[in-house]
One Martini backbone bead per residue (centre of mass of N, CA, C, O) as a GRO file, in nm:
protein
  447
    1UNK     BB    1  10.322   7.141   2.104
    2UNK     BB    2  10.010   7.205   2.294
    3UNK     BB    3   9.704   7.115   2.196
    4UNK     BB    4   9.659   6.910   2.448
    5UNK     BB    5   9.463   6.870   2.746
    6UNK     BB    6   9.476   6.740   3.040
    7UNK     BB    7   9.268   6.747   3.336
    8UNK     BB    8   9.395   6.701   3.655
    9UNK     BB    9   9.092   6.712   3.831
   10UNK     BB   10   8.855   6.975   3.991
   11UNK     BB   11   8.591   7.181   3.982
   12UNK     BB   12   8.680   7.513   3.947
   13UNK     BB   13   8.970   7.469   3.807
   14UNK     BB   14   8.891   7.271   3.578
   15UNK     BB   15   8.738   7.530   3.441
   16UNK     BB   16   8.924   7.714   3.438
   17UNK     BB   17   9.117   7.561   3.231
   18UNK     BB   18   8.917   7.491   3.023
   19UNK     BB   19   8.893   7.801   2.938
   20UNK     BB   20   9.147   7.881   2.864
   21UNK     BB   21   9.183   7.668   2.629
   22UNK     BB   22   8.966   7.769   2.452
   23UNK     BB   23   9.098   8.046   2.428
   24UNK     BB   24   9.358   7.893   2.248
   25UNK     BB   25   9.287   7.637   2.116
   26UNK     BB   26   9.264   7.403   2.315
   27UNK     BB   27   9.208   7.082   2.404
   28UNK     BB   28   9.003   6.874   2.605
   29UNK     BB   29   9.034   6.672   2.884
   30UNK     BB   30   8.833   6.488   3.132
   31UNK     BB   31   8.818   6.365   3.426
   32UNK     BB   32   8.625   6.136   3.631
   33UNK     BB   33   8.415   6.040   3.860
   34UNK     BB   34   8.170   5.926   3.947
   35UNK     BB   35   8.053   6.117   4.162
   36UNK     BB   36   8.111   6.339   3.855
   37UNK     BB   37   7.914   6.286   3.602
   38UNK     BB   38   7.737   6.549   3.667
   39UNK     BB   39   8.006   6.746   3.588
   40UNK     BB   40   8.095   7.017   3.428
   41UNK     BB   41   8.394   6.955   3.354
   42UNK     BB   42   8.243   6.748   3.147
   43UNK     BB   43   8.103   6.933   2.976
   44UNK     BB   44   8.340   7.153   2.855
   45UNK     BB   45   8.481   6.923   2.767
   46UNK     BB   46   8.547   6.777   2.469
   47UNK     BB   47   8.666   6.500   2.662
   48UNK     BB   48   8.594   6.230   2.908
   49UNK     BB   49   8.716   6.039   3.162
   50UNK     BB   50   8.649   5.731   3.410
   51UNK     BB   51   8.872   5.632   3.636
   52UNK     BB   52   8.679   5.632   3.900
   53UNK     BB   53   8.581   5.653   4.215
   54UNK     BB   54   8.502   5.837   4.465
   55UNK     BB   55   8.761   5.827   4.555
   56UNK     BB   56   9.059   5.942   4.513
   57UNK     BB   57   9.255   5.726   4.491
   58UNK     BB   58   9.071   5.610   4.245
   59UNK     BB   59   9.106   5.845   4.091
   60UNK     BB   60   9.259   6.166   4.154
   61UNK     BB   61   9.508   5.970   4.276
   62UNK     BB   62   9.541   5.784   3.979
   63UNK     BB   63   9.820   5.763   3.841
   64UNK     BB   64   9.778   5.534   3.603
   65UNK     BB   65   9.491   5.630   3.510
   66UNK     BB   66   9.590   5.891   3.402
   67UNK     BB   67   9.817   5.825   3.223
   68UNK     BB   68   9.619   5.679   3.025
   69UNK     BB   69   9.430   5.833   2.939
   70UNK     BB   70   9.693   6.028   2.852
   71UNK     BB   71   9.701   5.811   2.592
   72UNK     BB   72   9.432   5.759   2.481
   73UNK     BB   73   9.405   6.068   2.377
   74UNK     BB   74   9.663   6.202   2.268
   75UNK     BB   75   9.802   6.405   2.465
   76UNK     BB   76  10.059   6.621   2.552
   77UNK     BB   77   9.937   6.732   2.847
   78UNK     BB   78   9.932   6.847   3.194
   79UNK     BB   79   9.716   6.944   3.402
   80UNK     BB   80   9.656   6.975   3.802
   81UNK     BB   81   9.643   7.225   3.940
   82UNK     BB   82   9.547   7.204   4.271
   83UNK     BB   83   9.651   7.000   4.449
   84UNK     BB   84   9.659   6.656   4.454
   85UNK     BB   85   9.948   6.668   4.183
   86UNK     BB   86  10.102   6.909   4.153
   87UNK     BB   87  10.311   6.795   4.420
   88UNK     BB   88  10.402   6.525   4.282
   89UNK     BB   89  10.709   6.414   4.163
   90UNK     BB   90  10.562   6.116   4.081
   91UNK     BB   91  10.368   6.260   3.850
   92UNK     BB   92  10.644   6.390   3.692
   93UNK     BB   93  10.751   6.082   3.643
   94UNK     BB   94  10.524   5.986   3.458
   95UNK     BB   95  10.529   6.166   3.274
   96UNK     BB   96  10.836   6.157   3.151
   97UNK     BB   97  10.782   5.840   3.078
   98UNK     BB   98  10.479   5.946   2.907
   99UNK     BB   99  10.568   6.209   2.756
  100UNK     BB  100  10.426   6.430   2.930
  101UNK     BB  101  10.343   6.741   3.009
  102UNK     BB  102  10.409   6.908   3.266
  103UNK     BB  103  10.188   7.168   3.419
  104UNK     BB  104  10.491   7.297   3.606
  105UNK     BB  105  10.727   7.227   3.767
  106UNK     BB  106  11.003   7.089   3.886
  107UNK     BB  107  11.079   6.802   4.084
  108UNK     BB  108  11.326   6.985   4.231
  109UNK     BB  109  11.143   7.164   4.359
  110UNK     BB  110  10.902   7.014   4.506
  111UNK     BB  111  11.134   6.857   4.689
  112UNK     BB  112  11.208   7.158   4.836
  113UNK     BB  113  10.921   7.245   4.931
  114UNK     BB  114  10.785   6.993   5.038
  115UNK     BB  115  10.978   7.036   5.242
  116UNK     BB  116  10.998   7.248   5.491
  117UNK     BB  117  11.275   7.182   5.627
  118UNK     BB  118  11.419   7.226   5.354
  119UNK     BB  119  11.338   7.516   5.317
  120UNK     BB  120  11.459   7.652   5.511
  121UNK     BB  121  11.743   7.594   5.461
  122UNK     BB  122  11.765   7.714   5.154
  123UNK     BB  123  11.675   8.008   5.261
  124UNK     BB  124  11.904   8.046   5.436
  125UNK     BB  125  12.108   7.999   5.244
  126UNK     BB  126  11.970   8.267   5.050
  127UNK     BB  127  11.880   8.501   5.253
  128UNK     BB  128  11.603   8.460   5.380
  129UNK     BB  129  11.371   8.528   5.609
  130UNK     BB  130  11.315   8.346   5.962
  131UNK     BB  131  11.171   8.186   6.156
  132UNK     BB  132  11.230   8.078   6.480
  133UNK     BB  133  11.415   7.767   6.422
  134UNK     BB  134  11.374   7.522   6.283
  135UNK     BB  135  11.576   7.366   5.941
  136UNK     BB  136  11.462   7.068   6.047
  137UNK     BB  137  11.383   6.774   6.182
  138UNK     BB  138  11.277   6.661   6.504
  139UNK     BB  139  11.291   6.551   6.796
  140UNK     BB  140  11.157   6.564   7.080
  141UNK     BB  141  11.415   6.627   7.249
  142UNK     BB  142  11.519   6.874   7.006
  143UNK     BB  143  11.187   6.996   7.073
  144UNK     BB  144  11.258   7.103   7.355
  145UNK     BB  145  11.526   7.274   7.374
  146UNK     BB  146  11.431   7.463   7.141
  147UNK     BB  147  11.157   7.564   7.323
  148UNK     BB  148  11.310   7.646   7.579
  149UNK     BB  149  11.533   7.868   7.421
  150UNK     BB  150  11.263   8.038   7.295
  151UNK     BB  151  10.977   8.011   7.380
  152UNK     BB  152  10.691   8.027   7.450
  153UNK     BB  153  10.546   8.019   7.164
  154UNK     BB  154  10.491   7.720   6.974
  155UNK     BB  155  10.549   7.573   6.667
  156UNK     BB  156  10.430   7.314   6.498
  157UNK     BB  157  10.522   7.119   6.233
  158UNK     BB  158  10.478   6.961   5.930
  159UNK     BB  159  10.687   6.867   5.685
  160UNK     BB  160  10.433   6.768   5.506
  161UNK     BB  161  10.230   7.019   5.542
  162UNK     BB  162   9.885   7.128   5.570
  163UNK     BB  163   9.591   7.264   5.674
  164UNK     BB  164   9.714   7.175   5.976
  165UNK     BB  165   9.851   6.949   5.969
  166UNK     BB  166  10.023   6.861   6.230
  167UNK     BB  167   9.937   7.142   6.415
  168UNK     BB  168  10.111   7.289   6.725
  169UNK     BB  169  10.040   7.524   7.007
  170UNK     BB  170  10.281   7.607   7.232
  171UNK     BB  171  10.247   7.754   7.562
  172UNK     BB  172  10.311   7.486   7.735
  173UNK     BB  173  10.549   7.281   7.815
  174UNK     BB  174  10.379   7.070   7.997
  175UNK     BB  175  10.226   6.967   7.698
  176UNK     BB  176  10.445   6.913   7.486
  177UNK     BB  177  10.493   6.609   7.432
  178UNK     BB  178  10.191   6.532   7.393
  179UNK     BB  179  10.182   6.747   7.126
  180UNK     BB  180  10.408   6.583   6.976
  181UNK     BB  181  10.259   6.306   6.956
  182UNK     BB  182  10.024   6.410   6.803
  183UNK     BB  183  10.149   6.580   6.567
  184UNK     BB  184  10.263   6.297   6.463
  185UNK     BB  185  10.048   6.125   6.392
  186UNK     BB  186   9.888   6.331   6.229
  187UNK     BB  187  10.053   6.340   6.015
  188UNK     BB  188  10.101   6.031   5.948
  189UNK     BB  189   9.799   6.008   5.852
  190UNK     BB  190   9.808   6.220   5.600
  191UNK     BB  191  10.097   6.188   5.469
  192UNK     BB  192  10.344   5.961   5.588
  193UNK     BB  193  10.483   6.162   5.754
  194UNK     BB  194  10.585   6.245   6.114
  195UNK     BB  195  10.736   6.489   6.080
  196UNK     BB  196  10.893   6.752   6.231
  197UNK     BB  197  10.876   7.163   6.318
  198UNK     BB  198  11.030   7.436   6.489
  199UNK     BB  199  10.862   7.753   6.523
  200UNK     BB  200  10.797   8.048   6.629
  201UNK     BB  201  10.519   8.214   6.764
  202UNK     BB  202  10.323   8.460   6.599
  203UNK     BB  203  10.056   8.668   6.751
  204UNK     BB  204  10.025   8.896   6.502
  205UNK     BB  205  10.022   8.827   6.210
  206UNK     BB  206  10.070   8.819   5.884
  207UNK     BB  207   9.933   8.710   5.517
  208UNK     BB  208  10.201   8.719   5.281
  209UNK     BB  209  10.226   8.714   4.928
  210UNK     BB  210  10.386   8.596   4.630
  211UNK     BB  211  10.417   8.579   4.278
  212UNK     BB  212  10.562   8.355   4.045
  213UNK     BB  213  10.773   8.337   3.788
  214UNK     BB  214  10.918   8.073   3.578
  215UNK     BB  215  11.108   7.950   3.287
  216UNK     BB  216  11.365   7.806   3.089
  217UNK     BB  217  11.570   8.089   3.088
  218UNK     BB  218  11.591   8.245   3.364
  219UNK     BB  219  11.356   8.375   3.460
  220UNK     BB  220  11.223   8.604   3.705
  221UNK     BB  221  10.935   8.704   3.845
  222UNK     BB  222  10.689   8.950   4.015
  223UNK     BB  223  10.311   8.946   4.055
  224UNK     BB  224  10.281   9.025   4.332
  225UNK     BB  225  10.071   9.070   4.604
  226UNK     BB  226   9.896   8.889   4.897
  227UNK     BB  227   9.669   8.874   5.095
  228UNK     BB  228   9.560   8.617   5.362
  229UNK     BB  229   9.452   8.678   5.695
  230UNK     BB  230   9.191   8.485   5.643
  231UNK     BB  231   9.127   8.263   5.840
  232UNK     BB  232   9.004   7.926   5.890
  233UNK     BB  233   9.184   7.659   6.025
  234UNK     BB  234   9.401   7.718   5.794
  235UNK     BB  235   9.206   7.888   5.598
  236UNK     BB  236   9.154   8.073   5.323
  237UNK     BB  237   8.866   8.299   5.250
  238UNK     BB  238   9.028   8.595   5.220
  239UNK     BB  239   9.156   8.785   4.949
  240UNK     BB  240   9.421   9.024   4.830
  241UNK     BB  241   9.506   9.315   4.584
  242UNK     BB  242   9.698   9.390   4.704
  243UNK     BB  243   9.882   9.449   4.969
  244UNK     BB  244   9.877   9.662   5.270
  245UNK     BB  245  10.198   9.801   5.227
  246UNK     BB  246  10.446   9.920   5.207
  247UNK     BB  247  10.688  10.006   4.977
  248UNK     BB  248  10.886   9.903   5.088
  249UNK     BB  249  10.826   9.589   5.174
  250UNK     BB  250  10.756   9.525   4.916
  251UNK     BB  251  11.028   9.548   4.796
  252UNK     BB  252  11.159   9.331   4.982
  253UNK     BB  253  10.943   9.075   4.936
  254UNK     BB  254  10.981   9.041   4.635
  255UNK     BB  255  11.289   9.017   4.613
  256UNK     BB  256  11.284   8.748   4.827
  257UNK     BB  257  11.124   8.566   4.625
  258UNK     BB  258  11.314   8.573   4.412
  259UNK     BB  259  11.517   8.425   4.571
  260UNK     BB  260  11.375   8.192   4.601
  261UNK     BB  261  11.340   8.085   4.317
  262UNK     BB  262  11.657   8.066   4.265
  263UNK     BB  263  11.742   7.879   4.450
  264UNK     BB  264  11.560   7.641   4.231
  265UNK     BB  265  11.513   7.731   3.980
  266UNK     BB  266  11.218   7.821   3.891
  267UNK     BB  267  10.889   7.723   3.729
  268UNK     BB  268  10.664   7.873   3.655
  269UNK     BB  269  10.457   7.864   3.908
  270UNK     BB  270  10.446   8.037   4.216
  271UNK     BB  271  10.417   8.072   4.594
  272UNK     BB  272  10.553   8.331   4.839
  273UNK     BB  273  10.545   8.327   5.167
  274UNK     BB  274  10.448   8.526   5.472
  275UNK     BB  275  10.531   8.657   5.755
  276UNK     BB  276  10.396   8.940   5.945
  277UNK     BB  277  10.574   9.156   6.187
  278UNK     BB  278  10.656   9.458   6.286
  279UNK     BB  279  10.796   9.510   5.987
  280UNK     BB  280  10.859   9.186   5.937
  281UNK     BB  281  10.982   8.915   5.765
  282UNK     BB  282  10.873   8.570   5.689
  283UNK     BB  283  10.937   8.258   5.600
  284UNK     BB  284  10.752   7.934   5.523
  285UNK     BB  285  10.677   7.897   5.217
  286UNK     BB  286  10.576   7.729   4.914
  287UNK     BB  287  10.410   7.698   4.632
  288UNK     BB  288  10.418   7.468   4.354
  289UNK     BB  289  10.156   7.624   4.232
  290UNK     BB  290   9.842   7.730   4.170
  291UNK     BB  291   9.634   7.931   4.310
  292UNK     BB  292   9.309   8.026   4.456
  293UNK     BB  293   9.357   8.312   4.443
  294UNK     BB  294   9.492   8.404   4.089
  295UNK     BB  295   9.240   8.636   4.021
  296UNK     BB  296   9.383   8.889   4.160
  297UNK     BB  297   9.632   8.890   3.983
  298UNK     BB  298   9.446   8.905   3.733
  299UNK     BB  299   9.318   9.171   3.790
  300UNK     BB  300   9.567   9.382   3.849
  301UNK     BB  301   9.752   9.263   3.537
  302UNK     BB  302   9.594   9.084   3.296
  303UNK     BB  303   9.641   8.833   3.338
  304UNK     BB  304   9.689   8.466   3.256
  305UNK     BB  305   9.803   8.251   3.434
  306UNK     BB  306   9.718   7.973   3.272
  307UNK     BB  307   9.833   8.059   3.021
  308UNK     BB  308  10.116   8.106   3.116
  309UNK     BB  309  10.178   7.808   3.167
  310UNK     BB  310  10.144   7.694   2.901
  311UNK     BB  311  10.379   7.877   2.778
  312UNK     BB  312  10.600   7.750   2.929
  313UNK     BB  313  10.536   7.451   2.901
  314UNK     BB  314  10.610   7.501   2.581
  315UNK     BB  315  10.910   7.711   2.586
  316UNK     BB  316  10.826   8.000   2.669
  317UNK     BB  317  10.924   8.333   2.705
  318UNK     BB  318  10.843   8.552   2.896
  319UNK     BB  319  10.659   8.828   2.781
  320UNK     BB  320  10.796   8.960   3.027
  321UNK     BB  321  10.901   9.210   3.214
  322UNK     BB  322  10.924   9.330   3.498
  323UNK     BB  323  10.853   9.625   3.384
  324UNK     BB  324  10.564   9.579   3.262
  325UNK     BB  325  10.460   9.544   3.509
  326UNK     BB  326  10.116   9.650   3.572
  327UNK     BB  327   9.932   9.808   3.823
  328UNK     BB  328   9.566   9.758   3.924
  329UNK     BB  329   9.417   9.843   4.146
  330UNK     BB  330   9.146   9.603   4.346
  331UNK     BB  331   9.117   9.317   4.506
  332UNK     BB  332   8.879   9.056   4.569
  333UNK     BB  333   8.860   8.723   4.712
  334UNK     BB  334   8.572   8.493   4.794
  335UNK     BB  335   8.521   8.160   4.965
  336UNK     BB  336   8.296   7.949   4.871
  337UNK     BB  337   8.152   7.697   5.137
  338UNK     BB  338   8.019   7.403   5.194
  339UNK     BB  339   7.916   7.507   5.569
  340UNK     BB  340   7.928   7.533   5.868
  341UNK     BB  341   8.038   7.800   6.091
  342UNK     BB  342   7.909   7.732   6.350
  343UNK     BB  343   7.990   7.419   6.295
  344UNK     BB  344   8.296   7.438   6.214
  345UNK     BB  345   8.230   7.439   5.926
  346UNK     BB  346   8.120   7.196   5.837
  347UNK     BB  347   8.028   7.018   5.634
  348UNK     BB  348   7.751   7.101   5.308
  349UNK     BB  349   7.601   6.895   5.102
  350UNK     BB  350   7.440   6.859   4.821
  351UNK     BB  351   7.172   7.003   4.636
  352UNK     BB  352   7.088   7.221   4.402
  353UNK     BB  353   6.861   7.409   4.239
  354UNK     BB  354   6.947   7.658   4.269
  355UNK     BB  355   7.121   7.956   4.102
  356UNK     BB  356   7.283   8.298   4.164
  357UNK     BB  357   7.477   8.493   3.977
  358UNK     BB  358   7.661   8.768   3.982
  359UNK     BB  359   7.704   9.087   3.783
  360UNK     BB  360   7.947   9.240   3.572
  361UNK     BB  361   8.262   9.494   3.544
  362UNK     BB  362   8.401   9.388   3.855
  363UNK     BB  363   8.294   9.084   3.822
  364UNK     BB  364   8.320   8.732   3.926
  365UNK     BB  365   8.310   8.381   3.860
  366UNK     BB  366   8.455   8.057   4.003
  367UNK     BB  367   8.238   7.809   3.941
  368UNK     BB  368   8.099   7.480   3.912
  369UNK     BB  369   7.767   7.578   3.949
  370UNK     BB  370   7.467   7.467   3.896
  371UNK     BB  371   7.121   7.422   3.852
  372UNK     BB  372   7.141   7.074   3.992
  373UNK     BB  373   7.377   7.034   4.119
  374UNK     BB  374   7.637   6.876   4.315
  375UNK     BB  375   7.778   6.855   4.666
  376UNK     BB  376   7.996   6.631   4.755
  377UNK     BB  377   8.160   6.449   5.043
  378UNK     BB  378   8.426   6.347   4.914
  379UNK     BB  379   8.560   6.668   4.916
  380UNK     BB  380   8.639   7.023   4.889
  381UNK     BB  381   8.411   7.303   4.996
  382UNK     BB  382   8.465   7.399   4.726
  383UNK     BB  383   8.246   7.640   4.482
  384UNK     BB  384   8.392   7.889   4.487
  385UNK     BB  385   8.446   8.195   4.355
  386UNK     BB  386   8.423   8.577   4.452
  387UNK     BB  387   8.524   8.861   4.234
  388UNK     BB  388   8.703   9.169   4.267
  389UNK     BB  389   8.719   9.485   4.077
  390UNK     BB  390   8.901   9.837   4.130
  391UNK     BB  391   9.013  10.096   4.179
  392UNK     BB  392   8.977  10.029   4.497
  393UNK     BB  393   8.930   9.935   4.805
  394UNK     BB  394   8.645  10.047   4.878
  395UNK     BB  395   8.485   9.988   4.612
  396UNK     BB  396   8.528   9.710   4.618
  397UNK     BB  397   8.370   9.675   4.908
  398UNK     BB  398   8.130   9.728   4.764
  399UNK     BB  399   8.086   9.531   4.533
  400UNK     BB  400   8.091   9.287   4.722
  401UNK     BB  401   7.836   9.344   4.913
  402UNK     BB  402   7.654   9.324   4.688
  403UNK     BB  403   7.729   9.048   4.549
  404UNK     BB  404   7.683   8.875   4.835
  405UNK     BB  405   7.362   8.970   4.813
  406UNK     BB  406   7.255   8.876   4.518
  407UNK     BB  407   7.372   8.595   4.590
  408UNK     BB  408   7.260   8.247   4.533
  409UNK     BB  409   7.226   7.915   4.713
  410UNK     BB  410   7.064   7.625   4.728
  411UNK     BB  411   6.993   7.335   4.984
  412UNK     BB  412   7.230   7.458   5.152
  413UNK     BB  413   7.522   7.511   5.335
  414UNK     BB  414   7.658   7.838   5.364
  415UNK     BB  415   7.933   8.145   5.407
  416UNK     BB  416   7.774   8.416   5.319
  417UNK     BB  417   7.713   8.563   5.582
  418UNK     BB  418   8.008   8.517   5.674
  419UNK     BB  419   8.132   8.734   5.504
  420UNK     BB  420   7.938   8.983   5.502
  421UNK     BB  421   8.026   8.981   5.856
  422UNK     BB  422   8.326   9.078   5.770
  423UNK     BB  423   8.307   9.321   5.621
  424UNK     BB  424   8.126   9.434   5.826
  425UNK     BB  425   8.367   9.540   5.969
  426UNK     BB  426   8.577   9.786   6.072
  427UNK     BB  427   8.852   9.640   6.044
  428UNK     BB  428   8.822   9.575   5.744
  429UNK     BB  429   8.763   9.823   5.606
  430UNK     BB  430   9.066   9.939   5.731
  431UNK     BB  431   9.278   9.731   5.721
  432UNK     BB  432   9.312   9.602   6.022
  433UNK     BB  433   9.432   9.242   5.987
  434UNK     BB  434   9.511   8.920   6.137
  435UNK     BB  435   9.572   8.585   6.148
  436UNK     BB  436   9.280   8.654   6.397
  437UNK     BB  437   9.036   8.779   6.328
  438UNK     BB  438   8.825   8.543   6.348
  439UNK     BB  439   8.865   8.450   6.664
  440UNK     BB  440   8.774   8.748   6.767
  441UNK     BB  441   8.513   8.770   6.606
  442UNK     BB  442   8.373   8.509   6.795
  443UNK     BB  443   8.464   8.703   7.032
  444UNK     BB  444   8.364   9.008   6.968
  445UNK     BB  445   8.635   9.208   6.883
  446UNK     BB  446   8.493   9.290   6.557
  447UNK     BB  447   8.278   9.483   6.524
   0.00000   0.00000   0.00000
């Protein structure tokens, strides 16, 4: 039984999961680095343990450092949150060398999911639909061969990667190889492996995803779609629950997605990518962590992912089938970013003096700030999400307008403005936009 939980992160996340814990009334432990010695997370928390410098390596991502916290604490269990550990094989084997419960999938998914080309070749073989490319890592000579068969454009992407990192997008061959040996160096840097694969490039995709949850009895549902075609340098800024596709489109996509984790055996939380173009839908990725967006699926599920996450962990089996799940309503999720959108989004970190959060009965805020918060410059520039959800979706969008209209943020640049400039274009408010629609937009073209 999971009584006591360490929560291995920090930021927004790790006070959702330190909320959820309260509402069970689980004990929580925080971590933290120096840097965020007077971070929310650690105040919210139970007991909290300073674990290392701020670097990143010596704090959240030391795992020997993090193990040891959780053994000097006593605690059952390791919630790794979204990022940094969430997704590493080797910090779930130290979890099982130290006996303690690591709330989130097997091993044995994560090391098939993690590796994109390895997820490629899985989902083919399971008959998921896939975007035309190679199911495995090539050689330069190997995607040279490939890109001229299938015709640019063509998009590499490294084997281990994700935000965009090791991604390059070719459009003619003339530049292919100097572009395959940067997407390789990059990629070499970011993740420690090299390794690209190749496949076409689709020109005015959506992004849709499906939430799909796995016990240890084999039981495996899918808890609705989510839009996330609003994406910024190949990050997600704005999504959507349910995805607004048809009824058939949406039977085939959830279908597939349960399929897709039936064939890793997948426990837990986790959630199964696809790009959508002229009514075809094609696998991406697997995310095999809770997403950043997972409170859209709970405004319109009425789940708590996070208790639901632990409830798995516990051994205990899914409380409802496929048929009880109802879905409720429209939600909507903007993700505020410490950052200048004029300039190239870059970060813009800094101390917070004032804060002033939306509330009401259709509005939600998860973010770690309040009035003399700092925002250091060490990690990821998210500081929050702010959630709506109504009976529809123009609802939702009158209520997410007012509430980012509310929103106080003082101190620093952030991306205020920038949202809800997305929000009054007539496309988005058509709800008729694909993960091109920012590049447009700054073009001019979504007026």
């Amino acid at each position: 039984m999971i009584l006591k939980i360490l929560v291995a992160n920090r930021g927004e996340i790790a006070v959702r999961i330190i909320r959820a814990c309260k509402a069970l009334n689980i004990e929580t432990v925080a971590v933290y680095s120096t840097a965020d010695a007077e971070a929310l997370h650690r105040v919210l928390a139970d007991h909290a343990v300073c674990i290392g410098g701020h670097a990143a390596q010596s704090s959240y991502l030391n795992i020997p450092s993090i193990i040891q916290a959780a053994l000097n604490e006593g605690v059952d269990a390791i919630h790794p949150g979204y990022g940094f550990l969430s997704e590493s094989p080797e910090f779930i084997q130290a979890c099982d060398a130290a006996g303690l419960i690591f709330i989130g999938p097997k091993a044995s998914s994560i090391e098939q999911m993690g590796d994109k080309a390895m997820a490629k070749h899985v989902m083919e073989t399971a008959g998921v639909p896939l975007v035309p490319g190679s199911t495995q890592a090539v050689s330069l000579e190997e995607a040279t061969d490939m890109a001229t068969s299938i015709q640019p454009p063509v998009l590499l992407k490294a084997v281990a990667g994700g935000g965009g990192k090791g991604m390059r997008l070719i459009k003619d061959l003339t530049t292919f190889k100097s572009q395959f040996l940067a997407a390789q160096s990059e990629a070499e840097a970011a993740f420690s492996n090299g390794a690209l694969y190749l496949e076409k490039f689709l020109t005015h995709p959506r992004h849709i995803e499906v939430q799909v949850a796995g016990d240890h009895h084999g039981n495996i549902v899918h808890l609705g779609t989510r839009e996330c075609s609003i994406q910024r340098n190949h990050q997600k800024i704005i999504e959507e629950a349910p995805a607004q596709i048809s009824k058939e489109l949406e039977q085939k996509i959830t279908a597939a997605a349960i399929q897709a984790a039936q064939a890793v055996d997948y426990v837990n939380l986790g959630t199964v990518e696809f790009l959508v173009m002229d009514g075809a839908f094609y696998f991406i990725e697997m995310n095999t962590r809770i997403q950043v967006e997972h409170p859209i699926t709970e405004m319109i599920t009425g789940i708590d992912l996070v208790a639901l996450q632990i409830h798995i962990a516990n051994g205990e089996p899914l409380p409802f089938k496929q048929s009880d799940i109802a879905f409720h309503g429209h939600a909507i999720e903007t993700r505020l970013n410490a950052e200048k959108p004029e300039e190239n989004f870059r970060p813009s970190p800094g101390l917070i003096p004032f804060v002033h959060f939306p509330a009401g009965p259709h509005v939600r805020m998860d973010s770690y700030l309040f009035s003399g918060a700092k925002v250091v410059p060490y990690y990821d520039s998210l500081m929050g999400k702010l959630i709506v959800h109504h009976d529809t979706r123009d609802l939702a969008l009158h209520v997410l307008d007012a509430s980012l209209t509310e929103l106080v943020i003082d101190g620093i640049d952030h991306n205020q403005a920038f949202l809800r400039s997305i929000i009054a274009t007539e496309a988005f408010k058509k709800g008729i936009y694909d993960t091109t629609f920012i590049s447009h937009m700054v073009s001019g073209e979504n007026g």
